[in-house]
KOLSE-826863 format. One line per 8 residues: number of its first residue (from 1); their letters; for each residue z, y, x negated of C-alpha. Coordinates in steps of 0.2 Angstrom, whole numbers. Example, Ala and Ser with C-alpha at 12.3 -4.5 7.8 and 13.67 -1.06 7.14 Angstrom:
REM KOLSE-826863
1> as> 39:-22:-62; 36:-5:-68 $
***
This chain:
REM KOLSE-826863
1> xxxxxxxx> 0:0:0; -4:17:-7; 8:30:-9; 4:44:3; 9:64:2; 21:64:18; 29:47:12; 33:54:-3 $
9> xxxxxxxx> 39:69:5; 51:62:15; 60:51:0; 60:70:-11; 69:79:3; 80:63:4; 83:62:-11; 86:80:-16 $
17> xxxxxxxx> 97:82:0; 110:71:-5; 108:77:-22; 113:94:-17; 128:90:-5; 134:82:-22; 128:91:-38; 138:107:-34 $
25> xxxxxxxx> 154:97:-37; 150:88:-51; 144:104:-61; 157:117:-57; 165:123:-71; 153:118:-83; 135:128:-95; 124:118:-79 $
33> xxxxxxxx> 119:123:-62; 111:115:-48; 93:125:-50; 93:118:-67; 93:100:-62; 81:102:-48; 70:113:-60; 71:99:-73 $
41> xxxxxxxx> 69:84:-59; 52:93:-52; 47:93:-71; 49:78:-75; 39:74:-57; 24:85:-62; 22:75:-80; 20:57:-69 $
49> xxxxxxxx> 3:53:-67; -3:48:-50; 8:57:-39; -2:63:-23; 5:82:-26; -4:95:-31; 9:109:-34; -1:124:-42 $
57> xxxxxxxx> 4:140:-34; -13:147:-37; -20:134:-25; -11:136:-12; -3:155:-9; 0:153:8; 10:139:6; 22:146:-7 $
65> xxxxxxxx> 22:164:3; 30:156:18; 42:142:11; 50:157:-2; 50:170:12; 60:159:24; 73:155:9; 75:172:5 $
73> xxxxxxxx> 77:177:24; 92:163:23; 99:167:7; 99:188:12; 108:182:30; 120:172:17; 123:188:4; 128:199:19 $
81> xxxxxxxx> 140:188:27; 149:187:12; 151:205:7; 172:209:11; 168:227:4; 165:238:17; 149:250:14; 151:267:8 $
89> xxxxxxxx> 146:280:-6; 158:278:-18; 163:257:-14; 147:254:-18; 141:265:-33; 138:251:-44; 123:245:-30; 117:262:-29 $
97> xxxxxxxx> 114:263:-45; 106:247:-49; 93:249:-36; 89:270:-38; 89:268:-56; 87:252:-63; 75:242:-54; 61:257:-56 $
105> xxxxxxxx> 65:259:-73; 62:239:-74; 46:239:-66; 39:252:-75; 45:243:-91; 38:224:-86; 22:234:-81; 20:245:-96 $
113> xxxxxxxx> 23:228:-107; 12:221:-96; -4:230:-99; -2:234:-116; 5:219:-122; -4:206:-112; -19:216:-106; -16:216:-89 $
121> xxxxxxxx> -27:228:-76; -16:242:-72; -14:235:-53; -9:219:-60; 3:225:-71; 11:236:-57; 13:219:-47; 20:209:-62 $
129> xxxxxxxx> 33:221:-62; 39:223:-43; 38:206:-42; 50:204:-59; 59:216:-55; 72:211:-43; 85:200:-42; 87:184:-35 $
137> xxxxxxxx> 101:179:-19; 93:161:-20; 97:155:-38; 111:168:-43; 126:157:-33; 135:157:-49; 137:177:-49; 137:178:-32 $
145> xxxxxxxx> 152:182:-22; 161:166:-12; 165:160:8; 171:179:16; 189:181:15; 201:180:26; 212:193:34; 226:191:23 $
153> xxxxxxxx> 217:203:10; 227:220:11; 213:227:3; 194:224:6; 188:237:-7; 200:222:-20; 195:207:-10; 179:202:-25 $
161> xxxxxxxx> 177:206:-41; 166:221:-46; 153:208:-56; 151:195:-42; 152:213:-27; 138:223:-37; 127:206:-42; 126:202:-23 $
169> xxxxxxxx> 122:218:-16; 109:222:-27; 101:207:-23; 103:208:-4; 94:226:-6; 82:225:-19; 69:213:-12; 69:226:1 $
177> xxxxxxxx> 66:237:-10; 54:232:-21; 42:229:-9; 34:248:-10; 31:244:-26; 20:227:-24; 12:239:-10; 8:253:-20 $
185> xxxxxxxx> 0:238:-32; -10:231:-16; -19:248:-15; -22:250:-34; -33:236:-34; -39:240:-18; -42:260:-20; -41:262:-37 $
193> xxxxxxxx> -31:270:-48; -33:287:-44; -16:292:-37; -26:306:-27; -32:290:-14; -16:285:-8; 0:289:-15; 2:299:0 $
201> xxxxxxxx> -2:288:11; 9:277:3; 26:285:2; 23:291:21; 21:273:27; 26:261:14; 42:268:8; 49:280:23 $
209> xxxxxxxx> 44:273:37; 46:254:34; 61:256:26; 68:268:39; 60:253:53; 71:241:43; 85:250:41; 86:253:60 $
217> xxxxxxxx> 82:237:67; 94:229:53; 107:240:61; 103:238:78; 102:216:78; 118:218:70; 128:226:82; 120:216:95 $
225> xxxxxxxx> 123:202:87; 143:208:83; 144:211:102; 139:195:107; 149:186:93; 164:194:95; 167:207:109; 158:201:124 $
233> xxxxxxxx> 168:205:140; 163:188:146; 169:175:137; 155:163:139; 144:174:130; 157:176:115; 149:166:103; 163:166:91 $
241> xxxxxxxx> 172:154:104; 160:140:101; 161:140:82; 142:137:81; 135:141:63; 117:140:68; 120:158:77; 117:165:60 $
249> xxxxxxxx> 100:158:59; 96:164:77; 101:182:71; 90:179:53; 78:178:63; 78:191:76; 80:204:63; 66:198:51 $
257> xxxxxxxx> 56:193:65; 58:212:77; 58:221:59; 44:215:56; 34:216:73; 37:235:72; 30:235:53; 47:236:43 $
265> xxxxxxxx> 53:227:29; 60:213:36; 71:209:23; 82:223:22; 84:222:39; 91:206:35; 104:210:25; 109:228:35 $
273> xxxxxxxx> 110:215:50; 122:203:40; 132:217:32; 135:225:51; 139:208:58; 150:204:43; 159:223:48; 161:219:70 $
281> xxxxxxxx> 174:210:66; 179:210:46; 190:197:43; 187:185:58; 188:166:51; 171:163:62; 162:173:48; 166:156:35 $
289> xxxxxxxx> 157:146:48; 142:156:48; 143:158:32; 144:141:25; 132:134:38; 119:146:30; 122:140:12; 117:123:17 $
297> xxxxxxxx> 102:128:23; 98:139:9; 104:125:-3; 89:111:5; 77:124:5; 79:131:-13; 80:111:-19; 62:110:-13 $
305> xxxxxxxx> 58:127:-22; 64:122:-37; 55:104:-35; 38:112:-32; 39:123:-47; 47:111:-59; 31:100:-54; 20:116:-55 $
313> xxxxxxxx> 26:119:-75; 25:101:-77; 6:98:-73; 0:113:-83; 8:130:-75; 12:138:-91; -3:128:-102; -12:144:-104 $
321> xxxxxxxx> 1:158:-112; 2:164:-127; 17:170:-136; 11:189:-129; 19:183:-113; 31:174:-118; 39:190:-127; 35:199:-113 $
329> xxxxxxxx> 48:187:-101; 59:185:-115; 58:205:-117; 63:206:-97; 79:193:-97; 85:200:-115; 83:217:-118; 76:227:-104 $
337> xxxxxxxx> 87:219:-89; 102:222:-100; 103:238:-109; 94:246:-93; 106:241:-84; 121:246:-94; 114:264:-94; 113:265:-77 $
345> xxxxxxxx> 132:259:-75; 139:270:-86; 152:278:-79; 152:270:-62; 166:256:-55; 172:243:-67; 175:238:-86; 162:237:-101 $
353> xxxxxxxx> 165:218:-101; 159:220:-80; 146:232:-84; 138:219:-97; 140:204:-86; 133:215:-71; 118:220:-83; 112:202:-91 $
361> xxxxxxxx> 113:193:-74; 99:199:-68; 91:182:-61; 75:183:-60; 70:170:-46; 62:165:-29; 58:181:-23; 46:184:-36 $
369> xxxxxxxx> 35:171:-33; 35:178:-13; 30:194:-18; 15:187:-30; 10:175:-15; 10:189:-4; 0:200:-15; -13:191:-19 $
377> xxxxxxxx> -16:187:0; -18:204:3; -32:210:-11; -40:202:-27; -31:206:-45; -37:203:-61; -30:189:-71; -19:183:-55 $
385> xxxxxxxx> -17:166:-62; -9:176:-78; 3:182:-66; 9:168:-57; 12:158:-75; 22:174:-80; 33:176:-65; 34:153:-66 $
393> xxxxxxxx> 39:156:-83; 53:169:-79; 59:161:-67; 62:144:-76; 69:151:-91; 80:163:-82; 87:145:-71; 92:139:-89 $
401> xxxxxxxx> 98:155:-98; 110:162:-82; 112:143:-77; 120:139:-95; 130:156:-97; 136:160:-80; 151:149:-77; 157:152:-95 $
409> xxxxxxxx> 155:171:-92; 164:172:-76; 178:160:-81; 181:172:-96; 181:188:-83; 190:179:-72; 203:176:-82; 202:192:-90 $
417> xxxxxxxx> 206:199:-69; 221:185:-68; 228:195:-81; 226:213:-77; 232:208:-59; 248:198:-66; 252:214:-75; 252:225:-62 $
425> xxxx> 264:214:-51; 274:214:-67; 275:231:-68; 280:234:-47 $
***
């Protein structure tokens, strides 16, 4: 009997489901992640011979478009909920500062590297760079704040450290955020690179008013959603009382999905509409529910992420780069990242040692490979095949250097925290 594609899909998904209920465990505490495992299993699947899979990204863009932009709907839904901060100016200047200064700083750097360094057409530099740009809520777990807390923190604002707070709210933001950019790079290719064609065009529609659609409809799911969760006058309709986790799903996608329809940015209005659920009712335990139920779903679905591109590098991804763009992703995760983002947390919430963890975990991940798919959906680039073996390669090697360093790290700064905090009951 041959060995057909769904056949073999079902024993994957198996396989990698019960792999992931038990992995997590099993590496806790220790220089591995689950992403590296999965990255490492699909790699080893792509170097079999035989296998009835074809896993190239550049074949098959739809594909990957819709399978990363449903995991990074889930994992934003996830980020939100887990916030304990409340917004605000000053609780959240470390964020502010990330995405305002930052991420453009990075995208012009990626880009700048990426067309002078590699050769790319300006266009397709533009896009290397948004889509590189961000980081990642998929693969960042490790650096990522926990379950919600519950309402015996006296003080939200003390609730998570400043490394895992600003690490998940710049990345519940920024692929929001970066998406002007991949548009402004759509129409380069398409118009040109005469700013005089469309730049106006583009921060009328592309930057204010999707982003103000999003915000909004963000906003408004949320409080609908808040309503019905938790303060219905009926209490039928007070979905808290059922304890049903798939209700953050539902609300995933009534925000991406009406943000969208009305030609916003449907991830931010993901994350507002998590962050203002997350706010209804602060430190309600139904929140751990939703919560956890969406991390399980985020957990299968970024297993079959990884497994694809794992097998995608194994057969041949990367078989085409030089070392120009393998200094240009060692560039991102090394230098730029980092002493970018240090500059822009000077002085802001934190210590030195926070500022330097915030600033090299900058996980480059699934969301970049949505934006590329998306892209080249929309217009033709030059060299497109260069981009998507770029962002493969960033991606991978940004799985094994944050996988390896991150639970090392954060022991260290949590322990560092323990101590600062022991101190200060010392001295009450």
């Amino acid at each position: 009997m041959d060995l057909t594609l769904p056949d073999l899909a079902f024993l994957v998904v198996g396989v990698g489901a019960l792999l992931a209920a038990y992995l997590p465990r099993l590496v806790a505490g220790r220089p591995l992640s689950l992403p590296i495992v999965f990255l490492a299993l699909g790699v080893v699947g792509g170097l079999l011979p035989g296998l009835p899979v074809e896993a190239d990204p550049v074949a098959h863009p739809t594909f990957v478009e819709h399978l990363t932009e449903v995991t990074v709907i889930i994992a934003l839904m996830g980020a939100g909920l887990g916030l304990d901060r409340p917004p605000g100016l000053r609780r959240w200047m470390s964020t502010w500062r990330l995405l305002a200064l930052a991420m453009p700083l990075t995208i012009a750097a990626v880009a700048l590297l990426g067309w002078w360094a590699v050769g790319l057409a300006p266009a397709t530099a533009l896009l290397l760079g948004a889509a590189l740009a961000p980081t990642d809520p998929v693969l960042a777990g490790e650096v990522q704040v926990g379950e919600p807390a519950d309402e015996g923190v006296d003080d939200p604002d003390r609730a998570e450290d400043e490394v895992r707070f600003a690490l998940t709210s710049e990345a519940g933001l920024n692929d929001a955020l970066a998406f002007p950019f991949v548009y402004a790079a759509i129409l380069m290719a398409t118009e040109g690179a005469g700013l005089t064609n469309w730049v106006g065009g583009w921060l009328a529609y592309e930057v204010a008013f999707k982003l103000a659609v999003g915000l909004l409809v963000g906003y408004g799911v949320g409080r609908l959603m808040g309503k019905l969760t938790f303060s219905s006058s009926r209490k039928a309709l007070r979905l808290a009382e059922h304890r049903e986790g798939s209700v953050a799903i539902t609300a995933t996608f009534l925000a991406y999905g009406a943000a969208e329809v009305l030609q916003g940015y449907g991830f931010l209005a993901v994350f507002v509409a998590a962050v203002v659920i997350r706010s209804s009712e602060r430190f309600h335990d139904y929140h751990r529910e939703l919560h956890h139920f969406v991390e399980q779903v985020e957990r299968l679905l970024t297993v079959l992420v990884l497994l694809l591109l794992g097998m995608a590098i194994g057969d041949g991804l990367l078989a085409d780069l030089g070392w120009q763009e393998y200094a240009l992703v060692a560039a991102l995760l090394l230098v730029i990242r980092p002493l970018i983002g240090l500059a822009t947390l000077r002085g802001s919430c934190g210590s030195a040692r926070e500022h330097l963890a915030i600033a090299f975990f900058g996980v480059r991940g699934i969301g970049s490979a949505f934006y590329v798919a998306y892209a080249v959906g929309q217009a033709e680039f030059d060299d497109a095949g260069t981009v998507w073996a770029v962002v493969g390669l960033a991606v991978a090697a940004s799985v094994v250097l944050h996988g390896v360093t991150a639970g090392p790290v954060m022991n260290v700064l949590d322990r560092r925290v323990q101590q600062v905090q022991d101190g200060e009951r010392a001295e009450v």
